[in-house]
Each structure stands twice: as C-alpha cells, then as structure tokens.
C-alpha positions in Angstrom: -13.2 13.7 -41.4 -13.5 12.8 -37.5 -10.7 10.2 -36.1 -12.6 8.1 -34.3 -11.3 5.8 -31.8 -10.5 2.2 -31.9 -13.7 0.9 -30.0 -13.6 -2.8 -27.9 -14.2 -5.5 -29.3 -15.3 -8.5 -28.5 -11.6 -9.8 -27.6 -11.1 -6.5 -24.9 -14.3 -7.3 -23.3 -13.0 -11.2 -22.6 -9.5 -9.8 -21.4 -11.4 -7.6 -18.8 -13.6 -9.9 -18.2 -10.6 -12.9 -17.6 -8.6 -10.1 -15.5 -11.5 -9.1 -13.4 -11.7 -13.3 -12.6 -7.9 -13.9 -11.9 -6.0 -11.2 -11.6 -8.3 -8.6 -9.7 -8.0 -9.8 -6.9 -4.4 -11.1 -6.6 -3.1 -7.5 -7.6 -5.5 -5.9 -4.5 -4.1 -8.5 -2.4 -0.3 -7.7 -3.3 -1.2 -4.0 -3.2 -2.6 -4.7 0.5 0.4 -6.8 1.6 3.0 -4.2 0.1 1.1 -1.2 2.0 1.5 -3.7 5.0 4.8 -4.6 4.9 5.8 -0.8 4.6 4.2 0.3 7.5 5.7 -2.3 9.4 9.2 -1.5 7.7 8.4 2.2 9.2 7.3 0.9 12.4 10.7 -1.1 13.0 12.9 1.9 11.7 10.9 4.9 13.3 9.4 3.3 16.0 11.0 5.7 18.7 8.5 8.7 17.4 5.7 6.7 19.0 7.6 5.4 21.5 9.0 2.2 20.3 12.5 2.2 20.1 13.9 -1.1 18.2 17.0 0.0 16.3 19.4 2.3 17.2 18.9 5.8 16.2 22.2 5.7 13.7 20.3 3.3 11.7 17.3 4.7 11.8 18.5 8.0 10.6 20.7 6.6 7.7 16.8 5.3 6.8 15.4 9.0 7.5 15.6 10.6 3.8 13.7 7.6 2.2 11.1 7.6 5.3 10.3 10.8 4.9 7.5 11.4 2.6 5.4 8.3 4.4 5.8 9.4 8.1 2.2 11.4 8.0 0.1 8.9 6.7 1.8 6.2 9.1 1.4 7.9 11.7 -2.1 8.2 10.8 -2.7 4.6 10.5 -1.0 3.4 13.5 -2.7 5.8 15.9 -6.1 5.2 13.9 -8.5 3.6 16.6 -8.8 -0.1 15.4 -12.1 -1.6 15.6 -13.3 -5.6 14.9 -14.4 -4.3 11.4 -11.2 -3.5 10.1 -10.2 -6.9 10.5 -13.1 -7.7 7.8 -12.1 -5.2 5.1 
C-alpha cells in the first residue's frame, strides 16, 4: 500500500498566499539590510586590506577569526564596478 503524502489544502494555499502578501517582502528586505550591515561591519574592521585604515590593527585582528570566511566575497562586492542600476535592484 503506497504512503502518500499529505497534499495542500485549501488552508496551505491561503498561508502562502498571505506570506507571499506580507511577509515576502519584509524578510528580502531584512535579508538585504543584514547582508548590508555586514559588509559595512567588514569594511570598518578590515578596511586596511583595501586601503582604509579606521581601527587599529589590535582590534581588528581580535575580529580576524570571525571575519575570515566573508573576506572573498567582500572583497568582491566592494571592488565590484557600481553602476546607476544597482541602485534599482
């Protein structure tokens, strides 16, 4: 005898549908803002690798071991060529 699974109902489909009205886009918008505000947490602490030096190195290198796994892809983004359509998306 085959187990089938539940299948959505009429209630699921309203959830989703509710969720994709209010909460879609607040949780893209907190996900944005949270990508933001690391990078510029990075930026602040590791500036000196591009150049930028803000804090003192002791600080910055007590920061180091939690930095270290998002260096690449900030340094990606921040020497990315910026252009009037990223402003848009």
């Amino acid at each position: 005898m085959p187990d089938n699974p539940k299948k959505p109902g009429l209630l699921d489909g309203l959830k989703s549908v509710l969720y994709g009205m209010a909460g879609h886009d607040m949780a893209r918008f907190a996900l944005k803002t949270r990508g933001s505000m690391e990078h510029l947490f990075i930026l602040i602490t590791m500036g000196d690798l591009l150049g930028i030096p803000i804090l003192p190195p002791y600080y910055s290198l007590r920061l180091l071991p939690y930095v270290v796994p998002q260096i690449s892809t900030w340094k990606r983004r921040m020497l990315r060529e910026k252009d009037l359509t990223d402003a848009l998306a």
